[in-house]
C-alpha positions, 0 to 999 in steps of 0.5 A: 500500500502506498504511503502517498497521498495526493490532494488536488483539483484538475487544471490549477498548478496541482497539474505538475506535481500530478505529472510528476507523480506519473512520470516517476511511476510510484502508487499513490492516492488520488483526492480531487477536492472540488474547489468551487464547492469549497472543499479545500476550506473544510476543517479537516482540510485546512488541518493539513493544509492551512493555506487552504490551497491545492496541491498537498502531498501526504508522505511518511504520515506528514503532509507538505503543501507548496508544488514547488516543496513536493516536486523536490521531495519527490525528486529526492526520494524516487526522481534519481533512482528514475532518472527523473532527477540529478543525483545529489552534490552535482552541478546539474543538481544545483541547475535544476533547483535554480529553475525550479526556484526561478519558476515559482519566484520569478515567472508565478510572481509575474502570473499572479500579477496577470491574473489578479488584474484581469480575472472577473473573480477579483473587483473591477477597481482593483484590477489595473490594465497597466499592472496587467500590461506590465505582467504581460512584458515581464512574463515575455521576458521571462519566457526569453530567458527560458528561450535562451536557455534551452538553445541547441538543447531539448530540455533544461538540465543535463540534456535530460528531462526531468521534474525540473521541465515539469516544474516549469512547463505546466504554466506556459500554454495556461498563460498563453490563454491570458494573451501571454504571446509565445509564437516568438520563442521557438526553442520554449514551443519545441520543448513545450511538444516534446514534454507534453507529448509524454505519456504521463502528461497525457494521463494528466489532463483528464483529471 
């Protein structure tokens, strides 16, 4: 029996870990929590995860909330035996936490901006069109980072895929539909088809 078990709801930034956990092939249990019902602000919930947010992995018997905490987790634990993950103590160990961290400081930052001055469920006068337009060019900027750095390469650390390009890919064709433009960087849109044509990421989607 497995010692994992996965809160999360379909198409939010749980998709990543729910990825990662089918690329890495290790049993686990699925709990979908129906966001718009209110499931993650229930008692027994908000005990595990105070945040009131998805993703949550329970592991060993202790829960750990952020994606970004759980990735790493798994990375350690099962990801370099898979060959999902660097092994410890080696540059292309620190080359994925630095896209793992820049992910979830540099590009979420810049989306959570988008989103919080364009999405109807926030109040009109709050949600300023100059933030969001100034979101939109960091965002690009961003993405031309990304772009740059997957030259001449297929996948970001060691040439390899890894929970590293899981960490990040997730987000790209979701801000895509907030008018993020990605046409302009090639080398992020070949890698974008070949890490979701992957089985695991197929088996995704469907929730």
């Amino acid at each position: 029996m497995s010692d994992l078990k996965f809160y999360y709801a379909p198409m939010t930034s749980a998709d990543r870990v729910h990825w990662a956990l089918e690329e890495l092939g290790v049993p686990y249990e699925k709990v979908k929590l129906d966001l718009a019902a209110g499931d993650q602000r229930k008692p027994e919930y908000l005990a595990l995860n105070p945040n009131g947010k998805v993703p949550l992995l329970i592991a060993e018997g202790k829960p750990i909330f952020e994606g970004l905490a759980i990735l790493l987790y798994l990375g350690e634990r099962f990801g370099v035996d898979k060959g999902l993950f660097p092994p410890p103590l080696s540059g292309d160990r620190a080359e994925a936490f630095k896209w793992m961290a820049w992910s979830n400081v540099t590009l979420f930052e810049a989306t959570t901006r988008l989103l919080r001055n364009t999405l109807e469920r926030f109040p009109a006068d709050e949600r300023n069109p100059k933030v969001a337009e100034g979101a939109k060019q960091d965002l690009a900027n961003g993405i031309g980072i990304l772009d740059r750095a997957l030259e001449g390469k297929e996948y970001l650390v060691g040439n390899q895929f890894s929970l590293a390009d899981v960490a990040i890919v997730t987000a790209l064709p979701f801000l895509a539909r907030f008018g993020v433009d990605l046409s302009p960087f090639a080398n992020v849109n070949a890698w974008i088809a070949r890490c979701t044509s992957r089985p695991a990421a197929q088996r995704v989607r469907p929730g």
